[in-house]
N, C-alpha and C positions, 0 to 999 in steps of 0.2 A: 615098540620095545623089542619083539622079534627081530628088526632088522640092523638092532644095536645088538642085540646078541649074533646074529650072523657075521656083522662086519667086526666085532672083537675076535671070532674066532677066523677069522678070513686073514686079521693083520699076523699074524705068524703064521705062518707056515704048516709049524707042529707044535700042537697047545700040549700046555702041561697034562698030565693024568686028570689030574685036580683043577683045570681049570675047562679042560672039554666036561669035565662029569658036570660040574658048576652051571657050566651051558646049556648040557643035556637035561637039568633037573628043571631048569628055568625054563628052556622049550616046552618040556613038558607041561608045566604050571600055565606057562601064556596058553599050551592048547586046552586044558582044564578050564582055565576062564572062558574063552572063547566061544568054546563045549555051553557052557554055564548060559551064556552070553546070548548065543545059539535059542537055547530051549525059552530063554525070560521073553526073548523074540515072538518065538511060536507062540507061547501062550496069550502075551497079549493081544498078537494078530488075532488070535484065536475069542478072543473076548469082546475085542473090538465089533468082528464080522458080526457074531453073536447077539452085541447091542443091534447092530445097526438092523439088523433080520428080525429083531423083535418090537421095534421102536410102532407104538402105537401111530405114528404119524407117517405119510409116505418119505420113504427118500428115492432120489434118484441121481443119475451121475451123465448126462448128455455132454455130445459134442453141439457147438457152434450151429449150426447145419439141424438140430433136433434128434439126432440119433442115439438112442438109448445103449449108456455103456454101464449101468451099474442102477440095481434098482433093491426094495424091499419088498416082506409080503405084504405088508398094506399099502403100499405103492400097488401089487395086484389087485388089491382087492378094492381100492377104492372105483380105480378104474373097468371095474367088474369083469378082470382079463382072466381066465383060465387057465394059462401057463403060466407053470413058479420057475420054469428051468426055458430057456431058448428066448426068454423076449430081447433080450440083447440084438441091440441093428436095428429095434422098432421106432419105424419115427413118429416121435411125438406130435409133431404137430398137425397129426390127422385125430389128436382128441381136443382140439381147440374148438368150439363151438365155432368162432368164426377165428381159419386162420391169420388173418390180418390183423388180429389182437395181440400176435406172437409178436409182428415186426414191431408193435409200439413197447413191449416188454421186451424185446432185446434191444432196443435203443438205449431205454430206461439203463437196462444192465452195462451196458458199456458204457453209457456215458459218468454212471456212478461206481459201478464194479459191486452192488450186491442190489436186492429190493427185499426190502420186509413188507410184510402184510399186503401183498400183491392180490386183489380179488379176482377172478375170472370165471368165464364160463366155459366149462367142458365137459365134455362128450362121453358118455361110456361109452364100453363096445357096442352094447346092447343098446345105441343110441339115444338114453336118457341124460337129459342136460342136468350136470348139477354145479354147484358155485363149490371153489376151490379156492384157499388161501394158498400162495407161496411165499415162502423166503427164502432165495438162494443167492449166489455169490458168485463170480466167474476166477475159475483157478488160471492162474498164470505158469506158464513156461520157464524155463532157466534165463531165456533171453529175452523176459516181461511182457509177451505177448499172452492174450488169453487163450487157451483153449480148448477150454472146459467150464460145461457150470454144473454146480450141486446145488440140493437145495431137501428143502422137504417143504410138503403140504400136507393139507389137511384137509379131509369134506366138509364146508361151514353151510349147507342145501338146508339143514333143519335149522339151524339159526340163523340164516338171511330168512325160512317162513315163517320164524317165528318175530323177526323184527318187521315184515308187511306186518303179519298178524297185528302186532301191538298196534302200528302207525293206522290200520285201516278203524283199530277200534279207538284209538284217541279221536280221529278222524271224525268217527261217528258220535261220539261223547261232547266234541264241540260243536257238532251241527246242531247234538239236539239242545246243550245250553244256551245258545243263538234261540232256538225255537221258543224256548223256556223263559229268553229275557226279551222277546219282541214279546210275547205271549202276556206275559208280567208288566209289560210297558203299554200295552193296547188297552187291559183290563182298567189301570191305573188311572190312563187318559179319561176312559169312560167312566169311571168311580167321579170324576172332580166336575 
């Protein structure tokens, strides 16, 4: 719109009183939106960061390669890291329990362009292994090339022990009704 108002007052020469002030009132107005425009910008950038810095689940933002370009604090804190400001440029994949688990999740990743409910094992700093869900996605270039993934995770270490837990005690619950129905069948033999 600005640059309809430029080019009307560019085709004469010399604009009327009344139609430069016309122009003038209307520049103004485009820079008052703008202005406007400007701020509803900041704010939801400002909202947005906000979410993302508080979000109970990790996020994170790598390149290709592993290197950390955007992270949360529970992104710190799961992975038991001490710094909230500089982990930028850390590469990830010295928290992969084993890293050759990484090459089978970026194949996955390219060959579909996202993975939900990805399980893994990783590494705190403090070298405690713990199980990790991801779901992330690989962002695309202007010219459809990826090169970028996000994603977030989650600690699931207390509910993978407690799904052994259950299996070892199902486990057990059927060995002893086996014991229970040989037990009941040996008895029965000898009753007849």
């Amino acid at each position: 719109k600005l640059n309809n108002i430029l080019e009307d007052l560019s085709m004469s020469n010399i604009p009327s009183k009344e139609k430069a002030g016309k122009s003038v009132r209307e520049i103004e107005q485009h820079l008052v939106n703008l202005k406007q425009s400007e701020q509803v910008l900041k704010e939801n950038e400002a909202k947005y960061h906000d979410m993302i810095a508080n979000l109970n689940t990790g996020f994170y933002s790598v390149t290709l390669d592993g290197k950390l370009l955007e992270y949360n604090n529970e992104f710190i804190k799961i992975l038991g890291l001490k710094i909230h400001k500089g982990a930028n440029g850390l590469q990830l994949s010295s928290f992969w329990k084993n890293p050759d688990d990484r090459n089978i999740y970026i194949d996955k990743l390219m060959k579909n362009g996202f993975i939900k409910n990805y399980e893994l094992r990783a590494k705190k700093l403090d070298g405690e292994i713990i199980v990790v869900e991801a779901n992330s996605r690989l962002i695309f270039n202007k010219q459809g090339k990826p090169f970028r993934i996000d994603g977030l995770f989650s600690d699931i270490t207390s509910r993978k022990h407690a799904e052994e837990a259950l299996k070892n005690w199902c486990d057990e619950l059927e060995t002893k009704v086996k014991q229970i129905t040989n037990d009941l069948t040996e008895t029965n033999i000898a009753l007849k």
